[in-house]
Phi, psi and omega in degrees: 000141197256151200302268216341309172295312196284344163299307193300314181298319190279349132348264186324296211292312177319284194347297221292347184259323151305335171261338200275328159332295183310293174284312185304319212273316184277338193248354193254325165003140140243089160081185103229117196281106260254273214215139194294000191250356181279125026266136174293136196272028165252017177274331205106168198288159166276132202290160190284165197247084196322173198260131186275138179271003165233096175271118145349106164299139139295108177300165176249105212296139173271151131339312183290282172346308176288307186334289177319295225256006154261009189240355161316273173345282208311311193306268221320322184288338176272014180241313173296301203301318226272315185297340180266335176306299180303345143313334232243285189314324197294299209285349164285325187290315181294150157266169190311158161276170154224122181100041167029227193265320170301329173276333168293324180277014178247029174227006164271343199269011189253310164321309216272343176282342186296319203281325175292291164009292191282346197274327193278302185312323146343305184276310197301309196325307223286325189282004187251350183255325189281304177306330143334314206081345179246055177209077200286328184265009192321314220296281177343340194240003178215103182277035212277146169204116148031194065277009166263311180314298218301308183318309205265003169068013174292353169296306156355292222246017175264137173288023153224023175268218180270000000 
């Protein structure tokens, strides 16, 4: 896998251990009463609340149970820490450009003489494979095109195109 994808994955892996954090954390919570006076008793009375006809058990929170859900926290975040370090490392990893902007764009412009370079020996081949006789239906069946054709719009305009 080329360092990008594992930058994307070890992404992908933070996300996923921050909302499953996020959510274990919102559904395992236990209750917390916002102020010992709530709802404040200068609002007026509070309307009655109808009687729900399937009432729900409350679990009753154990020692153990708190026990767990304090060490939650702590694993999951230590899983979080441990997954941005190896982020880290990955992004330590990549190499320097070299030669600022000027050197990439004179290695995209050397790659891209390359890519005509095989495009072009492609096409003699292939017309030379056509003029031969043996490849009589190839053209129809290799929808292939350039980035020189595509430039110079000669895919148009060649006798084995569409």
């Amino acid at each position: 896998m080329d360092a990008i994808s594992q930058l994307q994955e070890k992404v992908n892996t933070i996300a996923t251990i921050a909302f499953t954090t996020i959510g274990t954390l919102q559904r395992d919570a236990p209750p917390v009463r916002i102020s010992p006076n709530y709802p404040e008793s200068g609002s007026g009375p509070a309307p009655a609340a109808a009687p729900n006809p399937n009432p729900t058990p409350t679990p009753t929170p154990t020692a153990d149970s708190d026990a767990d859900f304090a060490k939650q926290p702590k694993l999951m975040s230590a899983e979080l820490v441990k997954a941005a370090k190896q982020f880290d490392a990955l992004v330590a990893a990549l190499p320097l450009s070299e030669g600022g902007e000027e050197a990439q764009l004179k290695r995209i412009a050397q790659l891209e003489a390359e890519n005509d370079a095989v495009g072009q020996q492609l096409e003699k081949q292939l017309e030379a494979a056509v003029k031969g006789g043996i490849f009589f239906h190839l053209p129809s069946l290799l929808p292939f095109k350039s980035s020189h054709q595509i430039r110079e719009g000669a895919y148009a305009n060649n006798h084995y195109g569409r």
